[in-house]
Each structure stands twice: as C-alpha cells, then as structure tokens.
DOVO-892286 format. One record per residue (C-alpha): residue number from 1; residue in three letters; x, y, z. Coordinates in steps of 0.05 Angstrom, whole numbers, plus 5000, padded with zeros to 4 digits. Layout:
<nodes>
NODE, NUM, ALA, X, Y, Z
...
</nodes>
This chain:
<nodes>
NODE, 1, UNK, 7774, 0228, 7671
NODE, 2, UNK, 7838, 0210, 7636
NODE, 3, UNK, 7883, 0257, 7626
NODE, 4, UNK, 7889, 0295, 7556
NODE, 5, UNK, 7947, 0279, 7515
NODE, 6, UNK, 7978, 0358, 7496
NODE, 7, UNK, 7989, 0373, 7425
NODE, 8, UNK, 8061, 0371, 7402
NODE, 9, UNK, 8078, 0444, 7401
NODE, 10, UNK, 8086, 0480, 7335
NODE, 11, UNK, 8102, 0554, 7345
NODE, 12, UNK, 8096, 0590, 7284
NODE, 13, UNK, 8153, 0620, 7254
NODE, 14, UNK, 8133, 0692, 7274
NODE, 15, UNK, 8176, 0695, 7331
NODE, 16, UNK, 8163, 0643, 7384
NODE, 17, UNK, 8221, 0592, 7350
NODE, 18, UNK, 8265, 0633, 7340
NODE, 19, UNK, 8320, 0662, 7399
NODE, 20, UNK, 8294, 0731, 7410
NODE, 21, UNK, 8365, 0774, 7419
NODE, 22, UNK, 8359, 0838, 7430
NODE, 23, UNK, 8366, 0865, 7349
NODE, 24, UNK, 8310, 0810, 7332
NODE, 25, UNK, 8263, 0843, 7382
NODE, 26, UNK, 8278, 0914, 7356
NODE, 27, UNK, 8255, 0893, 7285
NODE, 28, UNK, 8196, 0865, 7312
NODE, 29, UNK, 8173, 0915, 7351
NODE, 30, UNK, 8188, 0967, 7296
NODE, 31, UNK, 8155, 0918, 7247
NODE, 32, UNK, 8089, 0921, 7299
NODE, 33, UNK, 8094, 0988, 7324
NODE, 34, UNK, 8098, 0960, 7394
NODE, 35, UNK, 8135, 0996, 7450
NODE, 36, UNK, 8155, 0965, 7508
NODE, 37, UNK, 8124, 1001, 7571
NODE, 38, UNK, 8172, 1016, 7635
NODE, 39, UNK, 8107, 1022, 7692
NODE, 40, UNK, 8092, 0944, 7664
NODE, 41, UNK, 8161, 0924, 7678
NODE, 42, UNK, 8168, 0898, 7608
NODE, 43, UNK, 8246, 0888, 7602
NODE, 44, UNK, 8252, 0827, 7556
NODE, 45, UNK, 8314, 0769, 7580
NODE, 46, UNK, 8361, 0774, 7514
NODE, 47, UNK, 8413, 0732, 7542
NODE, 48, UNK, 8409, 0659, 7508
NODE, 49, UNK, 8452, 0625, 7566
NODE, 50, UNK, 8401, 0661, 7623
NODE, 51, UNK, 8345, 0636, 7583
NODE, 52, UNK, 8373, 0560, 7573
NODE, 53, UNK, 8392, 0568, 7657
NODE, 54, UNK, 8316, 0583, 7683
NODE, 55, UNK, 8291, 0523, 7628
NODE, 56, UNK, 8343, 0479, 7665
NODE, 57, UNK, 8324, 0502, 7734
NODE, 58, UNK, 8256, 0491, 7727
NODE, 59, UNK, 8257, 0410, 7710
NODE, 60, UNK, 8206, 0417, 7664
NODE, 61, UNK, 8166, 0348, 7644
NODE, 62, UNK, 8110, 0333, 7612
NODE, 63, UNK, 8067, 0314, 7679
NODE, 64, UNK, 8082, 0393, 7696
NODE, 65, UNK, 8026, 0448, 7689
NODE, 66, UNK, 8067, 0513, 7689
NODE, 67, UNK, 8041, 0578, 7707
NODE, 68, UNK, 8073, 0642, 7670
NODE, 69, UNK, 8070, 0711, 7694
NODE, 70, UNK, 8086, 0767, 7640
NODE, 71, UNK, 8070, 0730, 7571
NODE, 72, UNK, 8108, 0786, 7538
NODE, 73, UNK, 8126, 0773, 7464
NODE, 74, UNK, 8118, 0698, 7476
NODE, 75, UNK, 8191, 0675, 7468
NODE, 76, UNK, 8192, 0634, 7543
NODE, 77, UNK, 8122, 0621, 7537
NODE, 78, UNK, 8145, 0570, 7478
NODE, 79, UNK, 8198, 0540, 7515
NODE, 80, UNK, 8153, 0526, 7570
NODE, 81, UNK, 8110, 0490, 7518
NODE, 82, UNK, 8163, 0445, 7480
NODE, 83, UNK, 8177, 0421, 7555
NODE, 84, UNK, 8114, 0413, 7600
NODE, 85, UNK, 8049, 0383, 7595
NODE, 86, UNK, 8014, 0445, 7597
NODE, 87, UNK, 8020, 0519, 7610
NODE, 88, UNK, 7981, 0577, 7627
NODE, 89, UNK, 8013, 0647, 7618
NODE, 90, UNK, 7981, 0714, 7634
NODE, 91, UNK, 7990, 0779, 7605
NODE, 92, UNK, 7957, 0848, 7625
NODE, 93, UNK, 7971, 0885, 7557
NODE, 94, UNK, 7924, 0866, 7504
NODE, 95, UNK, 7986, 0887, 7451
NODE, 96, UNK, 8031, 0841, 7477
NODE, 97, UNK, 7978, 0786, 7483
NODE, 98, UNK, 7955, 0793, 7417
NODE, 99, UNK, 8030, 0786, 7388
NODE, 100, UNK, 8035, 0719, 7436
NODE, 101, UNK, 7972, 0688, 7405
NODE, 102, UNK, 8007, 0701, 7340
NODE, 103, UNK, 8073, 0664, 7356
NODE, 104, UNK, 8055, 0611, 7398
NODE, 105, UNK, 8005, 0594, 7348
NODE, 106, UNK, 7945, 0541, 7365
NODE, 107, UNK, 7959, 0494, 7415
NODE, 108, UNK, 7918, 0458, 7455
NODE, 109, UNK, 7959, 0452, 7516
NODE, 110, UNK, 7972, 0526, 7520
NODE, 111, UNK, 7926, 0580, 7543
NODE, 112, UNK, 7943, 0650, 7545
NODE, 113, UNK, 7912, 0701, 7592
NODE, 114, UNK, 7896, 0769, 7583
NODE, 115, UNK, 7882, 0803, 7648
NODE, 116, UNK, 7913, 0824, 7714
NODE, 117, UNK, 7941, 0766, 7750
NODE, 118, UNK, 7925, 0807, 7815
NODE, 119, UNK, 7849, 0828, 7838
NODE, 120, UNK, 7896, 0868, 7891
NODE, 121, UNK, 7947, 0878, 7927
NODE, 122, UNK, 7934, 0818, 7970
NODE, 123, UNK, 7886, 0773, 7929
NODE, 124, UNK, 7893, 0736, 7862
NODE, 125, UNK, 7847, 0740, 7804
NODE, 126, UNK, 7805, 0690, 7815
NODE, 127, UNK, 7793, 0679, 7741
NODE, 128, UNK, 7866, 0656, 7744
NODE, 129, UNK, 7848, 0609, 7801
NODE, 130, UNK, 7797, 0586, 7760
NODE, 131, UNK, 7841, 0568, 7700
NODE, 132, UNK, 7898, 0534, 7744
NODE, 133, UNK, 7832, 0479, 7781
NODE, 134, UNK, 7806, 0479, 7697
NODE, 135, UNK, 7884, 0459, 7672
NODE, 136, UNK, 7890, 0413, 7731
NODE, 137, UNK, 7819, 0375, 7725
NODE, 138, UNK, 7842, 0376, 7644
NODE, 139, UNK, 7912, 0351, 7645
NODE, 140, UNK, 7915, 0317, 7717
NODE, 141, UNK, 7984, 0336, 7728
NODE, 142, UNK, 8031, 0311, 7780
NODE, 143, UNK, 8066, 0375, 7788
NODE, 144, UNK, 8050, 0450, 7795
NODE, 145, UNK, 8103, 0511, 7778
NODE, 146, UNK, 8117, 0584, 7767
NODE, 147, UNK, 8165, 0600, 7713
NODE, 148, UNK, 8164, 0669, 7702
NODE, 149, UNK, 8209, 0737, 7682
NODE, 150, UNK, 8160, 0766, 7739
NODE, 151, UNK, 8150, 0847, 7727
NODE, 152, UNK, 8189, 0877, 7792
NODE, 153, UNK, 8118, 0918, 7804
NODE, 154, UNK, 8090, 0855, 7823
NODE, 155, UNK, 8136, 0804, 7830
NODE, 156, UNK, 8130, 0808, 7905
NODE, 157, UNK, 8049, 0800, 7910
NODE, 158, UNK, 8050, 0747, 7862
NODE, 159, UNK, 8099, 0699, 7902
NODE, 160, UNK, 8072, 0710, 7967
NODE, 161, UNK, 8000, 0699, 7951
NODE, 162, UNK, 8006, 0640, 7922
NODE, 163, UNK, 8044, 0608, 7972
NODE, 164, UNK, 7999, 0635, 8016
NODE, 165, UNK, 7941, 0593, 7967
NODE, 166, UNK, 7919, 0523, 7983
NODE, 167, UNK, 7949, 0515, 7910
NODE, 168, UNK, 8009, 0466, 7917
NODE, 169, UNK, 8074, 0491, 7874
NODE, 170, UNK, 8125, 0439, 7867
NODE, 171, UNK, 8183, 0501, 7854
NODE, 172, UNK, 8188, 0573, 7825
NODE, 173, UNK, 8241, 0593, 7781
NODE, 174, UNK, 8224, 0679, 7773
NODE, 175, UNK, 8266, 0738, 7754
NODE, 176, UNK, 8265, 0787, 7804
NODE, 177, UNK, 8288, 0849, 7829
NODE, 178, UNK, 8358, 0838, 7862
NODE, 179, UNK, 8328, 0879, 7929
NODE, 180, UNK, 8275, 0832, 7932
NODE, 181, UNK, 8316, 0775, 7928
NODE, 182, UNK, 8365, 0792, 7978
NODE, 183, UNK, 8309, 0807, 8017
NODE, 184, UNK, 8281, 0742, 8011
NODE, 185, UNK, 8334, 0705, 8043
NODE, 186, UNK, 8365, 0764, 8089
NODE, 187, UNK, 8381, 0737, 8161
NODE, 188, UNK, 8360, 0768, 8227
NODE, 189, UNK, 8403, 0842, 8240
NODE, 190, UNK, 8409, 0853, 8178
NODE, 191, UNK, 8393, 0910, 8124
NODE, 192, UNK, 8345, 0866, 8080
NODE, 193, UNK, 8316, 0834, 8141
NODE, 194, UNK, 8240, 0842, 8157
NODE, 195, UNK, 8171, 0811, 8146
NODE, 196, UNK, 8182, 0793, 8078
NODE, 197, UNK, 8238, 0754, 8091
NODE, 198, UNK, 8199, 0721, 8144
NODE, 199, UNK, 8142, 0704, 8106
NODE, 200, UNK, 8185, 0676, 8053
NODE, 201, UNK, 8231, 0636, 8101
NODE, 202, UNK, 8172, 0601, 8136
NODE, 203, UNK, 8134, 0578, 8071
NODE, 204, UNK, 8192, 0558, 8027
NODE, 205, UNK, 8266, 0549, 8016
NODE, 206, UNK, 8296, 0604, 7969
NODE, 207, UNK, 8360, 0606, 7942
NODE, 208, UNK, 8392, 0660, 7888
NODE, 209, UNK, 8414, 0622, 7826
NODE, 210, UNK, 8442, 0683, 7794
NODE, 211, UNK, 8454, 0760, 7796
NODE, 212, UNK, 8438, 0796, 7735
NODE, 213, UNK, 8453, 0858, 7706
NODE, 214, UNK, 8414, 0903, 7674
NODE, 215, UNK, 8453, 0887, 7607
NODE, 216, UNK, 8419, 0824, 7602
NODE, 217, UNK, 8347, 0858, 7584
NODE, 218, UNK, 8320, 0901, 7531
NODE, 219, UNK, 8300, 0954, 7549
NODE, 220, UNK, 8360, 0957, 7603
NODE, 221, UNK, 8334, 0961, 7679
NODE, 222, UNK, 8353, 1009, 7720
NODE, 223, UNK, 8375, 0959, 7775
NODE, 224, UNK, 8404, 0889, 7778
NODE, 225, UNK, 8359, 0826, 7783
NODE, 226, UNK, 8366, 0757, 7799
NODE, 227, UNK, 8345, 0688, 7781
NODE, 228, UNK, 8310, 0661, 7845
NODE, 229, UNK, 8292, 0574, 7862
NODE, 230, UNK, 8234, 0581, 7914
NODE, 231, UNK, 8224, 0511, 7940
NODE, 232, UNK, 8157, 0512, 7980
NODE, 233, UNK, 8156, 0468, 8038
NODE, 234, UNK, 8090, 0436, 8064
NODE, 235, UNK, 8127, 0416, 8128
NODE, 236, UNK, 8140, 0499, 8142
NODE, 237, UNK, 8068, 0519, 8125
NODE, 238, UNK, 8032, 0467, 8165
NODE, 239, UNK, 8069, 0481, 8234
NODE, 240, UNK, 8037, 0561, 8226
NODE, 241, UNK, 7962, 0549, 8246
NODE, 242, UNK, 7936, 0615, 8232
NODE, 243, UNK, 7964, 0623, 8164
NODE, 244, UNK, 7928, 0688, 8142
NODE, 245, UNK, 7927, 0721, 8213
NODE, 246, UNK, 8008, 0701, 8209
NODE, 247, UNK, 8015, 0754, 8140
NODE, 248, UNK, 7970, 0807, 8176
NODE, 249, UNK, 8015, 0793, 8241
NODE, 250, UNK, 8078, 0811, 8206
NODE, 251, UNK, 8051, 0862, 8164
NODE, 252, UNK, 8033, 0903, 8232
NODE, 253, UNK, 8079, 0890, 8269
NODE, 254, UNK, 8138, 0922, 8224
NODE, 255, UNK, 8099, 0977, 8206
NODE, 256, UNK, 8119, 1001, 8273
NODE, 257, UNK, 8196, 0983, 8256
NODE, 258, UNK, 8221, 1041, 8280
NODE, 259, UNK, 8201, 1015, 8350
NODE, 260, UNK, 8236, 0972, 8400
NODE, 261, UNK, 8200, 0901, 8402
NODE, 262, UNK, 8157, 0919, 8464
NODE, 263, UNK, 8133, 0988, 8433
NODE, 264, UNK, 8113, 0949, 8360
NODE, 265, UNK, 8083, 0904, 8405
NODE, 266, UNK, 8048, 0963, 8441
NODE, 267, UNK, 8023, 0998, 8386
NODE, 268, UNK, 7995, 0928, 8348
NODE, 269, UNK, 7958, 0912, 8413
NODE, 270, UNK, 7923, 0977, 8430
NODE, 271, UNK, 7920, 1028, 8487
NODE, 272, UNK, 7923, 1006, 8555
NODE, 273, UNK, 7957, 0934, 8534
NODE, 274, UNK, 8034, 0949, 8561
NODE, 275, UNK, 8025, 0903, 8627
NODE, 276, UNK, 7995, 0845, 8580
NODE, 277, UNK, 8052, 0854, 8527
NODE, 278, UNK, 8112, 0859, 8588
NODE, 279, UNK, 8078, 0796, 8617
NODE, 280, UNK, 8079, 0760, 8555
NODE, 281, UNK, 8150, 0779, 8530
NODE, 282, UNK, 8176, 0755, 8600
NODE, 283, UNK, 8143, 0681, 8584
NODE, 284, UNK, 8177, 0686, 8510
NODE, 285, UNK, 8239, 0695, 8546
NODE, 286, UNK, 8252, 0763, 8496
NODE, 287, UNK, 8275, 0824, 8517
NODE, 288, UNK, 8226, 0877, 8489
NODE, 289, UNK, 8284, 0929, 8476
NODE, 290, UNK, 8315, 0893, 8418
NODE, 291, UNK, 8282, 0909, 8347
NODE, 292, UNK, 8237, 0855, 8318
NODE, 293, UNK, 8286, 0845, 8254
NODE, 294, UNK, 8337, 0819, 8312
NODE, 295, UNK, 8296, 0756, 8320
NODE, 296, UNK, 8296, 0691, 8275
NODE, 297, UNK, 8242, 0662, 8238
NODE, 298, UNK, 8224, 0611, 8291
NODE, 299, UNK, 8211, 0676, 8348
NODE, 300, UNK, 8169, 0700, 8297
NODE, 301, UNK, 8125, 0644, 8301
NODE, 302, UNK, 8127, 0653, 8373
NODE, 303, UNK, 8102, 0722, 8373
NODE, 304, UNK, 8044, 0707, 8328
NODE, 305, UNK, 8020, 0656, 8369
NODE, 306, UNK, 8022, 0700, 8436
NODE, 307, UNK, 8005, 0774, 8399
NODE, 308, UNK, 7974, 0748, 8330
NODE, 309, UNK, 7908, 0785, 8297
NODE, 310, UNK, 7871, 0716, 8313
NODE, 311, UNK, 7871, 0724, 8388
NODE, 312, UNK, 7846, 0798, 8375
</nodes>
C-alpha cells in the first residue's frame, strides 16, 4: 500500500493557531465553562519559548507518526500536526476532547483519542495499540515518537510500558515531574537511585533538557518539572533476554529496600533459599551486605539472570 499523503493542516481559529498564554486560556475556559482538574494533572505549558524548545527537540518530519499523551485544549496537538506526518493524541476527559475536536478541526492525518491511555498500571490500552499498527499500516512511517506534556499521575507508567512494547520509538520528548526525572538518570548510592532508574537506564538513554518551574503552567504545579529526551536503544534492550521477568525482577527486589542485598535477595527467593542465595552472590563476586541501590545497572543484569522470576 502506498503511503497516504496527510492533509495540510488547517486548525480552526478557535484556539489551536493561536499561542495559548495563560490570559488566552482563562477566557476560554470561562467562555466554555471548563475547569481544569488537579487529580488529571491538567496544568497547561504557557511558556511560548518551552513550547518552541520540545517542537525543536523532537525533530519532527513528515515521515514521523507522533503519539500525544494529554490532548488537553489542543494547542501542542496542532504543532505536532503542522510538523509530522501524522499524529495520534489521547485524552481521558471527554470536555477537553470535545474542545480539541473543535480546534484542531478536520484533518485527516490527525486522530484524537478519548479514553485512558492505560488498561492498568502495567498494561496499555490496547485500543491505543491498535490505533498506533492502524496509523503505521496507513501512513508507513519511518519514525515513531512520544511528544507529550505527560500528566505526573501517569507519566511514569506510560514511559516504561512502552519501552517495554515491541513498539519501536525513535525518541521521547515528555514533561515530567522533576522527581521522576532525576530519578530517571540517578546513579548508584544515591537518593533517586532504584529500579526505576534501572529500568530506564537499560532501555534508553535519558537526558534532562530543562528544569521547570511551576510558573511556567496554568494552573501552577505544586512542584518543579522537567523537559526530558529519552533515546531508546535497541542495543540495551536486546542484551536483557527475559525482558518482562527483568521489570517483575526489579520491582521485587526493591520492595524489600530496606534490606541488605542478601536479605532482598532472601525474601524474593522464599524460605529456606539463604545457602542458594550466599552461593550465588559468592559467584557474582557481590558482597550481600551492601544495599541493591549500591550496584550499577550492568550488576543488575547480573542479578536477574542468577535470581530473576524466570528461573522461579
């Protein structure tokens, strides 16, 4: 099938051309009777330079189908369009969607999404999935990305399962909470340190592109975010064979964080397995008294392979 040549995009003037500041959101929200909701995370990026930074970052083309997470009043959601081949954007509140079918007006190119991008904590909706193999058959793009002002509630879910997808994203440019980001790229013996930053550091290279304050948004967050470049690597997630059992590996072993390595290691294994788990730490060459956040990345691997769920 060839590929489908998008429409030119022609937002309406409703909103999705114009450069939503915060005073040109408060009239339209007024005008609509719309409220933006705190437990959705809806905190809207007013700053036009922040904006015009995440467009850059994300090397939009046209051979790009983008992803969006949090349609919100539509504003990125038509940026993404001007730039890239093709876009799908999701948003759980049907007020919000409806306002974004309004502004982004009728473009073929563009789908928007109403639903939960989650089924759970740990799976996608696969109606989303769906959508992404429909867009891709469609449009035959050479690239894949997230672009997204993520909400904080699920920013971290969202990332990690779709790495974790046999879905194949070129980057991700996402707002996040500032904790998660540091957390993302913490180092070993450190605060911020643990399975997330694991996970994230064996799948992908992340760097922080910029801290934000809350002054940035309307309605104003209560903590600082950050502008995060995730760079998945299919080099990093084809050395971990067990992919899955690798998340459920890391998830277990630092619920017991509290523990030195050989008692996490204890617990995760089950009663009567301390003579296995000293045997085993003494061929790793670790001592079990350190903590597990002391060890790198690469250990981690190590661990999975000799402790992991599959062997269990």
């Amino acid at each position: 099938m060839e590929p489908q040549q998008p429409q030119q995009p022609q937002p309406t003037a409703s909103g999705a051309d114009k450069r939503q500041t915060q005073s040109f959101l408060r009239n339209m929200f007024a005008q609509r009777g719309l409220h933006p909701k705190n437990k959705l995370g809806q905190n809207f990026l007013i700053d036009l330079n922040l904006i015009d930074l995440v467009l850059r970052s994300a090397e939009l083309g046209r051979q790009d189908l983008v992803l969006e997470v949090g349609t919100g009043t539509g504003g990125l959601t038509a940026n993404l369009a001007r730039a890239a081949g093709s876009v799908l954007s999701v948003e759980i509140d049907r007020s919000f969607h409806d306002l974004a079918r309004e502004t982004i007006g009728d473009l073929d190119h563009v789908r928007l999404f109403r639903g939960d991008i989650l089924e759970n904590k740990n799976h996608l909706n696969p109606d989303v999935l769906a959508l992404i193999q429909e867009l891709t058959q469609t449009y035959q793009p050479q690239r894949l990305k997230l672009v997204a002002n993520l909400p904080y509630a699920v920013a971290t879910p969202v990332i990690s399962n779709f790495l974790l997808t046999d879905l194949v994203f070129e980057r991700m440019v996402v707002m996040v909470q500032w904790e998660i980001a540091e957390r993302f790229v913490a180092v070993p013996s450190t605060k911020s340190y643990g399975s997330l930053a694991v996970l994230m550091q064996s799948l992908a290279d992340v760097t922080i592109l910029r801290k934000l304050s809350p002054t940035v948004f309307w309605p104003r967050p209560k903590v600082e975010s950050a502008i995060v470049l995730i760079q998945p690597s299919a080099a990093k997630k084809a050395a971990i064979p067990h992919l899955m059992g690798f998340r459920v590996f890391l998830r277990e072993l630092y619920s017991h964080r509290r523990k030195n390595l050989r008692g996490g290691l204890v617990s995760l294994c089950g009663r009567g397995s301390k003579p296995m788990v000293d045997q085993k730490l003494v061929e790793l060459g670790i001592d079990g008294n350190v903590r597990a956040e002391a060890l790198d990345v690469a250990m981690h691997h190590r661990l999975c392979e000799a402790f992991g769920t599959h062997d269990r």
